[in-house]
PyMOL CGO cylinders between C-alpha atoms (Angstrom):
from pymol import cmd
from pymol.cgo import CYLINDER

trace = [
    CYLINDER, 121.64, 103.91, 98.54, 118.95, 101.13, 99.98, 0.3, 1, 1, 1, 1, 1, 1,
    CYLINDER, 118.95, 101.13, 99.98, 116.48, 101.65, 101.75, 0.3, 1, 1, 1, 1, 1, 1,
    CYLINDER, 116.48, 101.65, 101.75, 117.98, 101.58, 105.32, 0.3, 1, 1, 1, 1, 1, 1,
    CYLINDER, 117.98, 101.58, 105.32, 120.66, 104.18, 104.67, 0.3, 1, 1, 1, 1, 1, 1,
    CYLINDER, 120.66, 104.18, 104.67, 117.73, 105.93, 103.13, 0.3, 1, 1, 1, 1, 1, 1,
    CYLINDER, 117.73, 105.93, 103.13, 116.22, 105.46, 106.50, 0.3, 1, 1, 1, 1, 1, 1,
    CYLINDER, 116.22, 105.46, 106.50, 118.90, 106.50, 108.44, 0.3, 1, 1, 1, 1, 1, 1,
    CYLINDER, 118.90, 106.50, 108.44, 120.17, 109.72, 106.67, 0.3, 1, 1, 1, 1, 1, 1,
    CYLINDER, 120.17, 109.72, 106.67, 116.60, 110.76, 106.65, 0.3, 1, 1, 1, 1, 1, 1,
    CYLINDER, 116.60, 110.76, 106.65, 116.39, 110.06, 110.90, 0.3, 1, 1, 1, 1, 1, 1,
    CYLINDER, 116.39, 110.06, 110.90, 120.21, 111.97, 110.94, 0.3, 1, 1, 1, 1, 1, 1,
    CYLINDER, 120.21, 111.97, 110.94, 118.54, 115.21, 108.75, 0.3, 1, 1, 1, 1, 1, 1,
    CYLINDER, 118.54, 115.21, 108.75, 114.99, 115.39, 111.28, 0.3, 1, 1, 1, 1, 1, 1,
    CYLINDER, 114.99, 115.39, 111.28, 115.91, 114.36, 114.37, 0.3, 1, 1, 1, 1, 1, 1,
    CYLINDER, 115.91, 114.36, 114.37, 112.88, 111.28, 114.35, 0.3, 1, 1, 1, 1, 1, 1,
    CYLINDER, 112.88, 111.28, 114.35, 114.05, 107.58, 115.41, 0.3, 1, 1, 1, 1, 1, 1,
    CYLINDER, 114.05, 107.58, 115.41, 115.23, 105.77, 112.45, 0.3, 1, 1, 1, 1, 1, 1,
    CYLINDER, 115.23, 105.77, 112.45, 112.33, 103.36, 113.04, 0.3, 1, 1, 1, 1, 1, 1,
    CYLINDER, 112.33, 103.36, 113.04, 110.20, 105.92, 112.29, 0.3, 1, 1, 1, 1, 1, 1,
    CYLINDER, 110.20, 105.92, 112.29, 111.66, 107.06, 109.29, 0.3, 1, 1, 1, 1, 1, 1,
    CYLINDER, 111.66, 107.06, 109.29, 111.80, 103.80, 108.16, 0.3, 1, 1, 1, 1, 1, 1,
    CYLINDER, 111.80, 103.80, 108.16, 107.82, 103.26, 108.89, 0.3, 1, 1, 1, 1, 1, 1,
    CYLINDER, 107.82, 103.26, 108.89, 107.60, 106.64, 106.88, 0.3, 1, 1, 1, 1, 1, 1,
    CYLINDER, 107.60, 106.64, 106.88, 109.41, 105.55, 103.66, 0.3, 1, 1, 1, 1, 1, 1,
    CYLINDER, 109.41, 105.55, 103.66, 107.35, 102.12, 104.18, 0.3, 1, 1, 1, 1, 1, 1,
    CYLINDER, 107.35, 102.12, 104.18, 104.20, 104.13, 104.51, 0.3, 1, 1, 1, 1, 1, 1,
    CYLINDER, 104.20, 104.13, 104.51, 105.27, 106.62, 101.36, 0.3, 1, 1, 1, 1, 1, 1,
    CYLINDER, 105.27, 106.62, 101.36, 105.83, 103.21, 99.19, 0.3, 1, 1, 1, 1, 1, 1,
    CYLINDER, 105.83, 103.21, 99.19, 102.87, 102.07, 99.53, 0.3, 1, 1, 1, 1, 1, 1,
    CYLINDER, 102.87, 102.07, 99.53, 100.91, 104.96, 98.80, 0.3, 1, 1, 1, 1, 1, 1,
    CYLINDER, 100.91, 104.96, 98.80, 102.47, 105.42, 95.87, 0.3, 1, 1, 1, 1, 1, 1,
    CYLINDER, 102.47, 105.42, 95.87, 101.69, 101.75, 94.97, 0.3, 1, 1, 1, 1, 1, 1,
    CYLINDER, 101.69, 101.75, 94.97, 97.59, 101.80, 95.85, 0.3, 1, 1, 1, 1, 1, 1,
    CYLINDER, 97.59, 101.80, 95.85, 97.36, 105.23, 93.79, 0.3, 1, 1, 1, 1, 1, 1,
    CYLINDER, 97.36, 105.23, 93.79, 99.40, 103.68, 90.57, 0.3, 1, 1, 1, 1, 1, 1,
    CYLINDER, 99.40, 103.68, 90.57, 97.18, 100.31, 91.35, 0.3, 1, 1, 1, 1, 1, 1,
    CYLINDER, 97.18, 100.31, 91.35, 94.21, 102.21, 91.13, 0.3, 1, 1, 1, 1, 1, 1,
    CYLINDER, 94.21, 102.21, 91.13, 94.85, 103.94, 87.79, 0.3, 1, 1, 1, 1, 1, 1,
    CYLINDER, 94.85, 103.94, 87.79, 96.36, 107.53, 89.29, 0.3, 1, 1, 1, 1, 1, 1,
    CYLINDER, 96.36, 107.53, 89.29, 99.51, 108.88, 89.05, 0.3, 1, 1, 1, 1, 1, 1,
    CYLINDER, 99.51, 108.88, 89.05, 101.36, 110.46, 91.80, 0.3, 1, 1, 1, 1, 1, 1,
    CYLINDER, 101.36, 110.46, 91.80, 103.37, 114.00, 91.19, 0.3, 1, 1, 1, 1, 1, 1,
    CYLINDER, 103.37, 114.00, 91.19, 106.20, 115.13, 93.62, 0.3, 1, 1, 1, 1, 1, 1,
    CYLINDER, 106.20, 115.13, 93.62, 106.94, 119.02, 92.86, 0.3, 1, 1, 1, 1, 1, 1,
    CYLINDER, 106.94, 119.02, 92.86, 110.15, 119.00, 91.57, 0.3, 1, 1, 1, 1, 1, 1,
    CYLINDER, 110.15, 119.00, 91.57, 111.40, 115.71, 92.00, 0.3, 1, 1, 1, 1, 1, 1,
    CYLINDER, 111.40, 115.71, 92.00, 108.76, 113.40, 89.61, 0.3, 1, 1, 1, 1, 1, 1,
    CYLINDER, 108.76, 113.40, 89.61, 105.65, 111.62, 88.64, 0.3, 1, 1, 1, 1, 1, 1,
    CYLINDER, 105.65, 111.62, 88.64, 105.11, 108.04, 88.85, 0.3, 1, 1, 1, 1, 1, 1,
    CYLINDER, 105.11, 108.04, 88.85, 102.49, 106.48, 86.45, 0.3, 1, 1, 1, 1, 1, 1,
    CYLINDER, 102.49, 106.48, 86.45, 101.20, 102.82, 85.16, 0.3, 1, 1, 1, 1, 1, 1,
    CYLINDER, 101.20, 102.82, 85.16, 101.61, 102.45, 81.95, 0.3, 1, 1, 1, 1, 1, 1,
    CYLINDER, 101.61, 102.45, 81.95, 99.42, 99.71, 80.00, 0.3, 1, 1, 1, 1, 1, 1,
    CYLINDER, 99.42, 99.71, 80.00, 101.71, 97.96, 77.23, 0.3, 1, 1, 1, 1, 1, 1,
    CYLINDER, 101.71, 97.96, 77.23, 99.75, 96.42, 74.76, 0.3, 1, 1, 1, 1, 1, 1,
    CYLINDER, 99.75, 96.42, 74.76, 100.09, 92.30, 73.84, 0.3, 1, 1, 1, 1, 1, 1,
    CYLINDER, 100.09, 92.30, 73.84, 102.84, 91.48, 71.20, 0.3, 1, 1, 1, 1, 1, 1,
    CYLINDER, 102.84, 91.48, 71.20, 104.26, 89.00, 69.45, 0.3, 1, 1, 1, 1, 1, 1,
    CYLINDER, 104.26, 89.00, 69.45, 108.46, 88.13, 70.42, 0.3, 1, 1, 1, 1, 1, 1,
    CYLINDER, 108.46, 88.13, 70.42, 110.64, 85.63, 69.28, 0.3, 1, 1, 1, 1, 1, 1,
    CYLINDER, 110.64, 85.63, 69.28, 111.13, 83.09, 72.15, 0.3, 1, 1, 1, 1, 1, 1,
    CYLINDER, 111.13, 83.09, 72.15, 115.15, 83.40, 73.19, 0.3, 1, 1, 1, 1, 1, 1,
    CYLINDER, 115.15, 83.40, 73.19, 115.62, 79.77, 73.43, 0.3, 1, 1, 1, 1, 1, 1,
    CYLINDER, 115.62, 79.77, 73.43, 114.61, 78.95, 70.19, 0.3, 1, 1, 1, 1, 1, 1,
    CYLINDER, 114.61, 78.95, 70.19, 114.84, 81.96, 68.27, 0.3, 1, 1, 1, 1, 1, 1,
    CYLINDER, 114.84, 81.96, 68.27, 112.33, 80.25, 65.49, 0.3, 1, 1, 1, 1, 1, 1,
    CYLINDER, 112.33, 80.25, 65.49, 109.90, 79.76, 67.21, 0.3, 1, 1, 1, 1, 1, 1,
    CYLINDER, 109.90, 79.76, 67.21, 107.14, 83.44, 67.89, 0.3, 1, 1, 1, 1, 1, 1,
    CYLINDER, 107.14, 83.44, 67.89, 105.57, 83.83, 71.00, 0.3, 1, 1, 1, 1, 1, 1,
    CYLINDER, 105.57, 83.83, 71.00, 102.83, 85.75, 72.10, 0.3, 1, 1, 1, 1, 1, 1,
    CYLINDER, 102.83, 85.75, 72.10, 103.61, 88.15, 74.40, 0.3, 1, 1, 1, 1, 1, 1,
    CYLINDER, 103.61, 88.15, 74.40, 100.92, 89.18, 77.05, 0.3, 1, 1, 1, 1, 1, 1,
    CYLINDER, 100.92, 89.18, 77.05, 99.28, 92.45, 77.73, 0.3, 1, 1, 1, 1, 1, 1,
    CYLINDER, 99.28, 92.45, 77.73, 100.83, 94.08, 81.28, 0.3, 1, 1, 1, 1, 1, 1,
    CYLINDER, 100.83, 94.08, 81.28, 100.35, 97.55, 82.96, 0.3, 1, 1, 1, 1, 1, 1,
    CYLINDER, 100.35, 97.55, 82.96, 103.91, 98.49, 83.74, 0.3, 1, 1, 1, 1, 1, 1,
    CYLINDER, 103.91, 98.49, 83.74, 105.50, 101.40, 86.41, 0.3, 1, 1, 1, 1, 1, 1,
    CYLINDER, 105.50, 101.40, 86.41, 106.88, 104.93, 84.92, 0.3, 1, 1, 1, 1, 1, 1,
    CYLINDER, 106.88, 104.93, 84.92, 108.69, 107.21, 86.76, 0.3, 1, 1, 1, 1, 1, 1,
    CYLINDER, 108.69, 107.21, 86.76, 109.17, 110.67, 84.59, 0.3, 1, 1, 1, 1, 1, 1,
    CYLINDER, 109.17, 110.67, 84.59, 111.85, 112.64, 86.12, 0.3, 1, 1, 1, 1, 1, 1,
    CYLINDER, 111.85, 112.64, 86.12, 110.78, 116.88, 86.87, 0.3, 1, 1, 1, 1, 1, 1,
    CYLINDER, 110.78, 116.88, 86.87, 112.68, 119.75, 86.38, 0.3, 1, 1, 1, 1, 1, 1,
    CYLINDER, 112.68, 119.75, 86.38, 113.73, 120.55, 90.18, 0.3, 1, 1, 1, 1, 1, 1,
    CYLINDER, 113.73, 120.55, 90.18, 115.50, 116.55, 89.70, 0.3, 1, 1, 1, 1, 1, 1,
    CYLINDER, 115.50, 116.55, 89.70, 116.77, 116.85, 86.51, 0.3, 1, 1, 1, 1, 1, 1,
    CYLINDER, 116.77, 116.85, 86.51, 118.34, 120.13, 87.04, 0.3, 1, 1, 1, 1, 1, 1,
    CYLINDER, 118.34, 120.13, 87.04, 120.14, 118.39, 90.39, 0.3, 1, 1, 1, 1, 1, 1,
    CYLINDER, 120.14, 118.39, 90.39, 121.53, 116.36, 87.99, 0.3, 1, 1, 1, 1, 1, 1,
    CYLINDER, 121.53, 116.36, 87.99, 122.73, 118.49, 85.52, 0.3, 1, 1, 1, 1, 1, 1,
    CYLINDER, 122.73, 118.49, 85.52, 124.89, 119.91, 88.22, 0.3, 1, 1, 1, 1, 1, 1,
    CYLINDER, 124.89, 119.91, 88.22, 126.89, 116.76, 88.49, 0.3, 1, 1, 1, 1, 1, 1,
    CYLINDER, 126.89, 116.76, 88.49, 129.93, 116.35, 86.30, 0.3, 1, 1, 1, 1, 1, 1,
    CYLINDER, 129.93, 116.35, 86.30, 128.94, 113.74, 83.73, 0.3, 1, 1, 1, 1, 1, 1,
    CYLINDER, 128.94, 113.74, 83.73, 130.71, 110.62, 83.95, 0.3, 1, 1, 1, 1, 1, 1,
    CYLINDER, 130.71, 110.62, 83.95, 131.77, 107.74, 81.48, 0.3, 1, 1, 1, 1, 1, 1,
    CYLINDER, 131.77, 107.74, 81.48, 130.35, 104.06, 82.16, 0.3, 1, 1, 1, 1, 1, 1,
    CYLINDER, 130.35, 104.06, 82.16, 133.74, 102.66, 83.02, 0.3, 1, 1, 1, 1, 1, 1,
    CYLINDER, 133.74, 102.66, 83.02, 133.97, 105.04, 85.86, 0.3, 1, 1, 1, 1, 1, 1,
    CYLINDER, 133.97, 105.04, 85.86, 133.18, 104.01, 89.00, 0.3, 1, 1, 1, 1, 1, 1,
    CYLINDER, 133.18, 104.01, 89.00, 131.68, 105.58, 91.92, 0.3, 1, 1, 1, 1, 1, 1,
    CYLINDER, 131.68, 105.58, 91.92, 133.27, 105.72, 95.04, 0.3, 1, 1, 1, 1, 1, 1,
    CYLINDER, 133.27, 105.72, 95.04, 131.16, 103.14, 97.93, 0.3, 1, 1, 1, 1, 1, 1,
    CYLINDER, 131.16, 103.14, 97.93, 129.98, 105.86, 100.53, 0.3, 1, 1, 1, 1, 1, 1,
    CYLINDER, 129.98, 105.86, 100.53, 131.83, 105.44, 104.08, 0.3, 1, 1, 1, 1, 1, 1,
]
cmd.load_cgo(trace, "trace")
């Protein structure tokens, strides 16, 4: 699901314009992205917590030439931890292999 059939199930479920639901998912994202920028992390009863992670410099073997070390910089990273109301959801749903496919919705 993208974002505008995010947008519209959400308008179908309350009744607001699409627009508007749209504007609210828009609104929700960023948010979520000044509170992680600033160092906080942002818990959603039963569905998650997003956080920013800071992953340390490190030293990686450049792909190209797989001789040759790099150095790898420092860079505070997004982390979404899944809750228990989510994760539960999930478990619900019969497990399926990778070479499955799921149907395209309609």
């Amino acid at each position: 699901m993208n974002k505008a059939k995010l947008a519209d199930t959400l308008a179908e479920r309350t009744g607001l314009p699409r627009k508007q639901t749209e504007q609210l998912i828009d609104m929700m994202v960023d948010v979520i992205q000044e509170k992680l920028a600033s160092g906080e992390e942002v818990t959603i009863a039963g569905f998650g917590t997003f956080m920013a992670k800071f992953r340390s410099s490190r030293m990686g073997v450049n792909p190209q030439n797989p001789t040759e070390r790099i150095q790898i910089p420092a860079v505070t990273i997004p982390k979404f931890k899944a809750g228990k109301g989510l994760k539960d959801a999930l478990k619900a749903v019969p497990a399926r292999s990778p070479e499955e496919t799921i149907a395209p919705e309609a």
